[in-house]
mmCIF file of the N, C-alpha and C atoms, coordinates in Angstrom:
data_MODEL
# 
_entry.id   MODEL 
# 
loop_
_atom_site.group_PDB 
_atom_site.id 
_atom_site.type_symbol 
_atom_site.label_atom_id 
_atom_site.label_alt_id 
_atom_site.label_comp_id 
_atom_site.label_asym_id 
_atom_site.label_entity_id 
_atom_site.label_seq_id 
_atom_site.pdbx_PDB_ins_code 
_atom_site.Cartn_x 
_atom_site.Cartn_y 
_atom_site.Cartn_z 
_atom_site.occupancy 
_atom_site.B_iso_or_equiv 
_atom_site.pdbx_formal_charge 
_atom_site.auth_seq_id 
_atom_site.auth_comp_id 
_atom_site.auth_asym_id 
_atom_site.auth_atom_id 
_atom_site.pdbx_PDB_model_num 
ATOM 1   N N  . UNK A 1 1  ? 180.493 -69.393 -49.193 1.00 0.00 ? 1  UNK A N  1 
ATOM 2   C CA . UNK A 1 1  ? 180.395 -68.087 -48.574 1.00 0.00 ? 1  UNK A CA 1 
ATOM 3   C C  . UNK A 1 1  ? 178.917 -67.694 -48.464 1.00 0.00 ? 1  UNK A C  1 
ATOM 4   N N  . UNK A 1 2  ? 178.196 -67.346 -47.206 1.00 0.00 ? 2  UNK A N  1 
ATOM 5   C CA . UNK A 1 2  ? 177.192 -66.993 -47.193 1.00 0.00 ? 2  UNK A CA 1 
ATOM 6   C C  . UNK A 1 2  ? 176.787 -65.229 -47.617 1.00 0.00 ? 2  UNK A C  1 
ATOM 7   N N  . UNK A 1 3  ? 175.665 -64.908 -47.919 1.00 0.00 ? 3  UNK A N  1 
ATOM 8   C CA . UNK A 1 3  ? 174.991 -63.883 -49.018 1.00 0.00 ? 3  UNK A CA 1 
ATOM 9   C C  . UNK A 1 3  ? 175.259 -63.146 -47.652 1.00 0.00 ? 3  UNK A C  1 
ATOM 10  N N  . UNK A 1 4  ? 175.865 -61.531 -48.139 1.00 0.00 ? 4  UNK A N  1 
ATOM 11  C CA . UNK A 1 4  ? 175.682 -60.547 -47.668 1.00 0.00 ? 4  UNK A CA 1 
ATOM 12  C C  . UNK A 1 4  ? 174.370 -60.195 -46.821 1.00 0.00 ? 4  UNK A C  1 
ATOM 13  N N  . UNK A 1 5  ? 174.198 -59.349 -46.015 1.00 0.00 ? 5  UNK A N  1 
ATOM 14  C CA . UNK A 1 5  ? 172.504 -59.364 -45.075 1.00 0.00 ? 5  UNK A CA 1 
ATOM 15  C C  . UNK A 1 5  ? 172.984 -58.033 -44.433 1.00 0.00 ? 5  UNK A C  1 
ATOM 16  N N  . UNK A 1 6  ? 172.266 -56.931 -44.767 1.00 0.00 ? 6  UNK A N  1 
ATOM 17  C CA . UNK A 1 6  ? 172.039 -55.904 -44.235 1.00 0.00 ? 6  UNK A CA 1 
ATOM 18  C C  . UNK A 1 6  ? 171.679 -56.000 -42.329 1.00 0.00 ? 6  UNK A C  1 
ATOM 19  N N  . UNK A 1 7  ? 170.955 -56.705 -42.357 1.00 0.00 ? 7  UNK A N  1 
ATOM 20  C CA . UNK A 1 7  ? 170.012 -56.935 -41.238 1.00 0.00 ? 7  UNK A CA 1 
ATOM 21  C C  . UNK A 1 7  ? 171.348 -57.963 -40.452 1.00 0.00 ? 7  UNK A C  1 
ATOM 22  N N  . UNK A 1 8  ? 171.369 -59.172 -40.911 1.00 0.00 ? 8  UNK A N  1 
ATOM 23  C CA . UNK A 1 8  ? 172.661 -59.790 -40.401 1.00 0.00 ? 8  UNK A CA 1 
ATOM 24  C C  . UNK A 1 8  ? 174.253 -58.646 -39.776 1.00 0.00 ? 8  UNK A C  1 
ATOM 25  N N  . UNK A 1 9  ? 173.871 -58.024 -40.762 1.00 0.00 ? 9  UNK A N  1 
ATOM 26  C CA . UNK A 1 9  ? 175.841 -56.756 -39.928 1.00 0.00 ? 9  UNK A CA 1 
ATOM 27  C C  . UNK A 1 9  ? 174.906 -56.143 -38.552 1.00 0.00 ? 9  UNK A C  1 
ATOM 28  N N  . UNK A 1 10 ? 173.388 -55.861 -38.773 1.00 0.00 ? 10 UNK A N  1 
ATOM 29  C CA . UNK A 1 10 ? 172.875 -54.766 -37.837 1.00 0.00 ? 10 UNK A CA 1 
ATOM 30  C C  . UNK A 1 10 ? 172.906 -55.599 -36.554 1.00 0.00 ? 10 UNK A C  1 
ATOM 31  N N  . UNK A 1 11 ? 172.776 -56.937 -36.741 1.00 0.00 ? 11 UNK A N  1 
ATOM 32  C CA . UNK A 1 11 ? 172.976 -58.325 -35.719 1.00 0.00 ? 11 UNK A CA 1 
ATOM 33  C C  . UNK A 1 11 ? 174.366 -58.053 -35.164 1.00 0.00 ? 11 UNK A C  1 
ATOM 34  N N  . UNK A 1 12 ? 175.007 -58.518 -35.856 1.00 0.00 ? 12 UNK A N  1 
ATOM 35  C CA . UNK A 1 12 ? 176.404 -58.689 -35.123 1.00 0.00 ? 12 UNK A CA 1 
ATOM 36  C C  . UNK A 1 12 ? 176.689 -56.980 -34.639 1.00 0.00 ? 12 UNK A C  1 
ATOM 37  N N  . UNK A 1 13 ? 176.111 -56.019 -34.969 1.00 0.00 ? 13 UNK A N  1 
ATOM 38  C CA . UNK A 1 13 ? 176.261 -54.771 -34.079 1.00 0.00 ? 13 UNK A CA 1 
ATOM 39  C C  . UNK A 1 13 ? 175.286 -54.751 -32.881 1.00 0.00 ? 13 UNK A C  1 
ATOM 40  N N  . UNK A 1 14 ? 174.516 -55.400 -32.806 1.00 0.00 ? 14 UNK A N  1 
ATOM 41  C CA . UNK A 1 14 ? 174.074 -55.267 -31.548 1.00 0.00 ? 14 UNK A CA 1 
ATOM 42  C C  . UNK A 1 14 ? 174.418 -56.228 -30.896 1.00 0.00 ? 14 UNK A C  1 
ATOM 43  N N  . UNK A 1 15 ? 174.880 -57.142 -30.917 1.00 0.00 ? 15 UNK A N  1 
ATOM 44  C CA . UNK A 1 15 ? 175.462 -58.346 -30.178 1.00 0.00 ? 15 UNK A CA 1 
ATOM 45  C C  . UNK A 1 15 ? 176.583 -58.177 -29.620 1.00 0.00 ? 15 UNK A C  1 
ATOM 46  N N  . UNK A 1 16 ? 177.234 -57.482 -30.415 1.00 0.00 ? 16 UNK A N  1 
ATOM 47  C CA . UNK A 1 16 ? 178.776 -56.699 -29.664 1.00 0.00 ? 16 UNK A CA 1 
ATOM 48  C C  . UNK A 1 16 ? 178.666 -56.057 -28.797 1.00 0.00 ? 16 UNK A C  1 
ATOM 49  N N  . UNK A 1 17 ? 177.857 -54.837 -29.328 1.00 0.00 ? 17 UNK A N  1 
ATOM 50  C CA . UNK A 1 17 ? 177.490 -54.047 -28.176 1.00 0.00 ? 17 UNK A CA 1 
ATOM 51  C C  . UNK A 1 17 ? 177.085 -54.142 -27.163 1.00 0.00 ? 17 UNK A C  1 
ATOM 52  N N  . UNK A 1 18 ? 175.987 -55.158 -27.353 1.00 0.00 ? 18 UNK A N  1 
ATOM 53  C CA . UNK A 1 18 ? 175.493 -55.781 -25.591 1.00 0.00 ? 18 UNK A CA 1 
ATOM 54  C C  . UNK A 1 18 ? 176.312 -56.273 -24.816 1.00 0.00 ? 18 UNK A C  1 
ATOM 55  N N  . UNK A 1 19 ? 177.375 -56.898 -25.362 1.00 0.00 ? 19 UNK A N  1 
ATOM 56  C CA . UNK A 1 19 ? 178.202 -58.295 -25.362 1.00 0.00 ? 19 UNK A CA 1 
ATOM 57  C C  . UNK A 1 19 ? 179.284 -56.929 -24.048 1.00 0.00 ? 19 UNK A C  1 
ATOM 58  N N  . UNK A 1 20 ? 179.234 -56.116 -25.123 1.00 0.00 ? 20 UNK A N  1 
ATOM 59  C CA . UNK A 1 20 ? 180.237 -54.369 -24.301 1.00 0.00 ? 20 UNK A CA 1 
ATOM 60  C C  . UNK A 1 20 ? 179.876 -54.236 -23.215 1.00 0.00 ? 20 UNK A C  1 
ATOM 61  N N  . UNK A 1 21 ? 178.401 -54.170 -23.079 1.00 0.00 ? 21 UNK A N  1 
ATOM 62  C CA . UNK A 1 21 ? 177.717 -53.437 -21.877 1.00 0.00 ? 21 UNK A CA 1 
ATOM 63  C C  . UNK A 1 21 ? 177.246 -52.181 -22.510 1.00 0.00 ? 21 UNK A C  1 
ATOM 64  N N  . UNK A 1 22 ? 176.863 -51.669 -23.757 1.00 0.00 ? 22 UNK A N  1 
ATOM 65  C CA . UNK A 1 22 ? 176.408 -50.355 -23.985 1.00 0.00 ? 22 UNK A CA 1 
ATOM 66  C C  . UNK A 1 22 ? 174.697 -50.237 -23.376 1.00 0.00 ? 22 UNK A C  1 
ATOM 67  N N  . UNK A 1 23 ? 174.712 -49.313 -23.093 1.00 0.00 ? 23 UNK A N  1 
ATOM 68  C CA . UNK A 1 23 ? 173.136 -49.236 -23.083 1.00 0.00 ? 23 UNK A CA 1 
ATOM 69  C C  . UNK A 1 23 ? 172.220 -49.846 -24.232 1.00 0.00 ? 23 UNK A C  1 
ATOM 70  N N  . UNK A 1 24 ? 171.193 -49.551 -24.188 1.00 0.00 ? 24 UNK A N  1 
ATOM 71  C CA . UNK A 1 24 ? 170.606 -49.406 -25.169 1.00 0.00 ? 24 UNK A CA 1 
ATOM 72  C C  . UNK A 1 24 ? 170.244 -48.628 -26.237 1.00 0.00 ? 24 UNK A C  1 
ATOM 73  N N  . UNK A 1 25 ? 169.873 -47.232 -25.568 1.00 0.00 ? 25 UNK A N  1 
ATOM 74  C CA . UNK A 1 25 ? 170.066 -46.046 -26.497 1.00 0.00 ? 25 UNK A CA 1 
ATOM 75  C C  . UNK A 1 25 ? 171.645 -45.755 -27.079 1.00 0.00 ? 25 UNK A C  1 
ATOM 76  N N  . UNK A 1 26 ? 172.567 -46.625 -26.498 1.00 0.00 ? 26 UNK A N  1 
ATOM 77  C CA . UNK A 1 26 ? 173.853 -46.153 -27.331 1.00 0.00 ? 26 UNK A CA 1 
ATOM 78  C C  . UNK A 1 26 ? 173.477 -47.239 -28.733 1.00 0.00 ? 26 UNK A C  1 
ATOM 79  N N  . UNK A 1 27 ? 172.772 -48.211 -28.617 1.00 0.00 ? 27 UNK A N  1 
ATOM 80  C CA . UNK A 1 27 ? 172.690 -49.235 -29.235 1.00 0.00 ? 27 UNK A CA 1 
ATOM 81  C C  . UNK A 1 27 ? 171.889 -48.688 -30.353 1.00 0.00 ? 27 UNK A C  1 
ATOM 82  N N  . UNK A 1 28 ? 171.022 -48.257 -29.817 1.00 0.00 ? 28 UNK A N  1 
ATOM 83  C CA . UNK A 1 28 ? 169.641 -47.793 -31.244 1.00 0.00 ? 28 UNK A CA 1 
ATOM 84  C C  . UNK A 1 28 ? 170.509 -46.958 -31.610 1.00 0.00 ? 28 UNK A C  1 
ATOM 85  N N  . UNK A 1 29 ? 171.344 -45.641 -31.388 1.00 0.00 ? 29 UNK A N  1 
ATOM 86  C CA . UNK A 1 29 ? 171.798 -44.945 -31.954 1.00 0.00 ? 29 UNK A CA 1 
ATOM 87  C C  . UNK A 1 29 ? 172.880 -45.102 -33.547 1.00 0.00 ? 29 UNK A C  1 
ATOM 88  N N  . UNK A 1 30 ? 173.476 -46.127 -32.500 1.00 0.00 ? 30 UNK A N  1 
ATOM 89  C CA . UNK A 1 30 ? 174.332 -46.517 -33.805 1.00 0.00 ? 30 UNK A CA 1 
ATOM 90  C C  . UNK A 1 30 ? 173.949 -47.442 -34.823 1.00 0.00 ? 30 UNK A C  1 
ATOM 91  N N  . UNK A 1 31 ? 172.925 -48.427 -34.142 1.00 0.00 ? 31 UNK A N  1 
ATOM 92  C CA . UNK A 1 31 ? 172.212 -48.740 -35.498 1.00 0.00 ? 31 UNK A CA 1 
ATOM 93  C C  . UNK A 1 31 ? 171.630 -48.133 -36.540 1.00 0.00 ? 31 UNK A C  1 
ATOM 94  N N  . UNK A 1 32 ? 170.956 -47.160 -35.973 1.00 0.00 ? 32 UNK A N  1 
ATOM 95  C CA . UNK A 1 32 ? 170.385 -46.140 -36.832 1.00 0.00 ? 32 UNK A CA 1 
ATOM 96  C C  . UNK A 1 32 ? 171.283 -45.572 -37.529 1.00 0.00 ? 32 UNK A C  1 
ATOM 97  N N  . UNK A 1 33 ? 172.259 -45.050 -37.144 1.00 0.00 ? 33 UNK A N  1 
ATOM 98  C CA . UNK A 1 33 ? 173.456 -44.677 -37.996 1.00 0.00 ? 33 UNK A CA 1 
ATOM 99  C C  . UNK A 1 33 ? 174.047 -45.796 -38.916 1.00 0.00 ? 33 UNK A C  1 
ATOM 100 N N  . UNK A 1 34 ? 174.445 -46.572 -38.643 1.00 0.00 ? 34 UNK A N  1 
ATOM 101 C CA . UNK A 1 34 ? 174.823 -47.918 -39.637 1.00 0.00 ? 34 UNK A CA 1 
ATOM 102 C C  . UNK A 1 34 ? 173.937 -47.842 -40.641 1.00 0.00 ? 34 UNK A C  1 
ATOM 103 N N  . UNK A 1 35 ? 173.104 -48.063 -40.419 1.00 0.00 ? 35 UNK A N  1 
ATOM 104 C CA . UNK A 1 35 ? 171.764 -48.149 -41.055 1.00 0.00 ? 35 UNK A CA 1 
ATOM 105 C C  . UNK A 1 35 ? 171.354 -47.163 -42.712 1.00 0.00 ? 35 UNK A C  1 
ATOM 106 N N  . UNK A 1 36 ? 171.460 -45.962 -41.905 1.00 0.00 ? 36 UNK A N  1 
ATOM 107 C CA . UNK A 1 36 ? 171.805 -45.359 -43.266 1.00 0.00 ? 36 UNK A CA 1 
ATOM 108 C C  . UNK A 1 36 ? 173.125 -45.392 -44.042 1.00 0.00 ? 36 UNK A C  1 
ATOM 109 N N  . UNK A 1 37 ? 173.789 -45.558 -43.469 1.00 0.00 ? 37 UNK A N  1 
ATOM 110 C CA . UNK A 1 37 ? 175.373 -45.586 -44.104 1.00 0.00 ? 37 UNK A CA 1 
ATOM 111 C C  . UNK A 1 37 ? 174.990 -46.611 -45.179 1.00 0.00 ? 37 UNK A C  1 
ATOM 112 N N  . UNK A 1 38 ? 174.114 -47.517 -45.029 1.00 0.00 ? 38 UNK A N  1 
ATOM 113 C CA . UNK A 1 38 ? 173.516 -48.192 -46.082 1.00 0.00 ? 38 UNK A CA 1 
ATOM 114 C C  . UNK A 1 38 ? 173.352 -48.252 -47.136 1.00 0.00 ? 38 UNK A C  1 
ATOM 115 N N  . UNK A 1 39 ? 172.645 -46.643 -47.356 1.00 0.00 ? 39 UNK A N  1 
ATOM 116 C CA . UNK A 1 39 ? 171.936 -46.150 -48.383 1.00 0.00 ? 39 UNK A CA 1 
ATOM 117 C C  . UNK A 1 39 ? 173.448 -45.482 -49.291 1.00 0.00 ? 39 UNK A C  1 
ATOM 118 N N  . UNK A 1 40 ? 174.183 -45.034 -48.908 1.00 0.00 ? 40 UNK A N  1 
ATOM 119 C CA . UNK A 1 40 ? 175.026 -44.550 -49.107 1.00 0.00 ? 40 UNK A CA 1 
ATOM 120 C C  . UNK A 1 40 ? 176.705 -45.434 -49.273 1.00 0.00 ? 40 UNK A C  1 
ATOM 121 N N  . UNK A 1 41 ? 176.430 -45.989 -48.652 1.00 0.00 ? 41 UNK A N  1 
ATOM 122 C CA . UNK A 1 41 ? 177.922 -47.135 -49.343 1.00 0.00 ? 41 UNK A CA 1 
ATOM 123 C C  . UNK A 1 41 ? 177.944 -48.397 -50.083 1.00 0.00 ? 41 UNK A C  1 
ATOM 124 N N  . UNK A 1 42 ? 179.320 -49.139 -50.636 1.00 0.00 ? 42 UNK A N  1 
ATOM 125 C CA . UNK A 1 42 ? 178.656 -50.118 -51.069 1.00 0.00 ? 42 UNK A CA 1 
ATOM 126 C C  . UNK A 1 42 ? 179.205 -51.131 -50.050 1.00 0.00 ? 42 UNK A C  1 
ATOM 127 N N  . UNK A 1 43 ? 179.215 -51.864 -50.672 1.00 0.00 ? 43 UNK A N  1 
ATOM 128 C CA . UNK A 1 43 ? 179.889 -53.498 -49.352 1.00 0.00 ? 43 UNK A CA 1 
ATOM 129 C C  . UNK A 1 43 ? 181.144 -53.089 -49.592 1.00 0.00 ? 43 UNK A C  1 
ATOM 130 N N  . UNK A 1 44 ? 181.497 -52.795 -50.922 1.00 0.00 ? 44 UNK A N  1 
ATOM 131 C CA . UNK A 1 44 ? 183.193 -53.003 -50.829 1.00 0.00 ? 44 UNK A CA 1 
ATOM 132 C C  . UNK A 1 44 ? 183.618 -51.143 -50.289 1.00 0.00 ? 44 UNK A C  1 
ATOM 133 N N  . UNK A 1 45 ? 182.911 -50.542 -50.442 1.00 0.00 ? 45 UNK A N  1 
ATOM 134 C CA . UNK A 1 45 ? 183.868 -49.358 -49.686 1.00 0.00 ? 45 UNK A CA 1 
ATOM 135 C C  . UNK A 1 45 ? 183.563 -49.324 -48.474 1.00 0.00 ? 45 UNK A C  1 
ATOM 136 N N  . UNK A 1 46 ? 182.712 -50.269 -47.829 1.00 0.00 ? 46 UNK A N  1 
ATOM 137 C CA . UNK A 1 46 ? 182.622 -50.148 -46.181 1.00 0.00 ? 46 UNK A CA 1 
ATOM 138 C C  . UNK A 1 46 ? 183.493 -51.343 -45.764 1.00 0.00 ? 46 UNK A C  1 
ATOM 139 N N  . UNK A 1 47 ? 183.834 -52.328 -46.719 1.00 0.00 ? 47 UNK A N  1 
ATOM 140 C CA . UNK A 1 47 ? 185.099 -52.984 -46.661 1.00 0.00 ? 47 UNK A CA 1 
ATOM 141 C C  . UNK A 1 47 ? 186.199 -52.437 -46.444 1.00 0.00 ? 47 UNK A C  1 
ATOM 142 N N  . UNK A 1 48 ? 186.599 -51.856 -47.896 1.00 0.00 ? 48 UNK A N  1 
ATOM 143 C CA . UNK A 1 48 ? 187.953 -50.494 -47.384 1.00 0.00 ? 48 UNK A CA 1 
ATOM 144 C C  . UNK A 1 48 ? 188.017 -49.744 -46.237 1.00 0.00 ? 48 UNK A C  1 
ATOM 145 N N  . UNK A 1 49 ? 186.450 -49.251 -45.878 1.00 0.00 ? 49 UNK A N  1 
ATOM 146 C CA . UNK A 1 49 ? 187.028 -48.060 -44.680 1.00 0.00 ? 49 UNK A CA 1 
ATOM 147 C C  . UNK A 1 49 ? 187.320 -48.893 -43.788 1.00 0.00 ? 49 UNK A C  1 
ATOM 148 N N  . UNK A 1 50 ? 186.868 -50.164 -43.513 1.00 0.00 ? 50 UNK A N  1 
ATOM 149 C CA . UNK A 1 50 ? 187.466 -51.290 -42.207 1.00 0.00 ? 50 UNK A CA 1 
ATOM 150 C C  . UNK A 1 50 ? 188.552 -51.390 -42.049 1.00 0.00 ? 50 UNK A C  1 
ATOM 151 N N  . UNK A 1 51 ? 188.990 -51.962 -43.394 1.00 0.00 ? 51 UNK A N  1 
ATOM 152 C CA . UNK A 1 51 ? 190.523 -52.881 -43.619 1.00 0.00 ? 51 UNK A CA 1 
ATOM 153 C C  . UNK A 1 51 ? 191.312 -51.377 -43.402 1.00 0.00 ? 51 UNK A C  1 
ATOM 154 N N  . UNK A 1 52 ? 191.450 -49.978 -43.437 1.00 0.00 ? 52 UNK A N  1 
ATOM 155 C CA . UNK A 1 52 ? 192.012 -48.993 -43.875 1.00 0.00 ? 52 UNK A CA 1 
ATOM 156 C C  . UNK A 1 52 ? 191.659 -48.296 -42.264 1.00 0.00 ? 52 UNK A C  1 
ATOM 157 N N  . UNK A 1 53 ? 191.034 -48.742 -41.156 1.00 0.00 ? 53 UNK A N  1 
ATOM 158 C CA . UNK A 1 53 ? 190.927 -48.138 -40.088 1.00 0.00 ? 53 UNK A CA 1 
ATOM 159 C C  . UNK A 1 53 ? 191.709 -48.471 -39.128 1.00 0.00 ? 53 UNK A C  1 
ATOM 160 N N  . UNK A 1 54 ? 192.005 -48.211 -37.835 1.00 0.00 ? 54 UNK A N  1 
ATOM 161 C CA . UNK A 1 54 ? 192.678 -48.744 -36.704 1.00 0.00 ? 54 UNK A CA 1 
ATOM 162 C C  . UNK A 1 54 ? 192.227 -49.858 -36.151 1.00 0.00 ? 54 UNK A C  1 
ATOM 163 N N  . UNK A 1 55 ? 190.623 -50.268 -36.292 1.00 0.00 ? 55 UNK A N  1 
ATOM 164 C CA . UNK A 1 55 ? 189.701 -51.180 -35.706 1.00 0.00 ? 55 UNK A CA 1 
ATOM 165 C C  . UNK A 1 55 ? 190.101 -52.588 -36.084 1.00 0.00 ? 55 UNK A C  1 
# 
């Protein structure tokens, strides 16, 4: 199993997104938001809110 990477999730969020067609500023936005959610969650409760969402 490869090591967790902050920077690696912020990857696969912008890769999606492009992948969408979002702009760009929709792009910085939500990175920036991800981003701090950072500071504030751990791996496993941003695990839960996944597994526990509609997404």
């Amino acid at each position: 199993m490869e090591d967790w990477s902050n920077n690696a999730c912020l990857g696969y969020i912008i890769s999606g997104m492009q992948r969408a067609g979002y702009s760009r500023e929709e792009i910085k936005k939500v990175v920036r938001s991800v981003y701090y959610e950072f500071d504030f969650k751990s791996v496993d409760e941003a695990k839960d809110i996944y597994n526990k969402s509609e997404y």
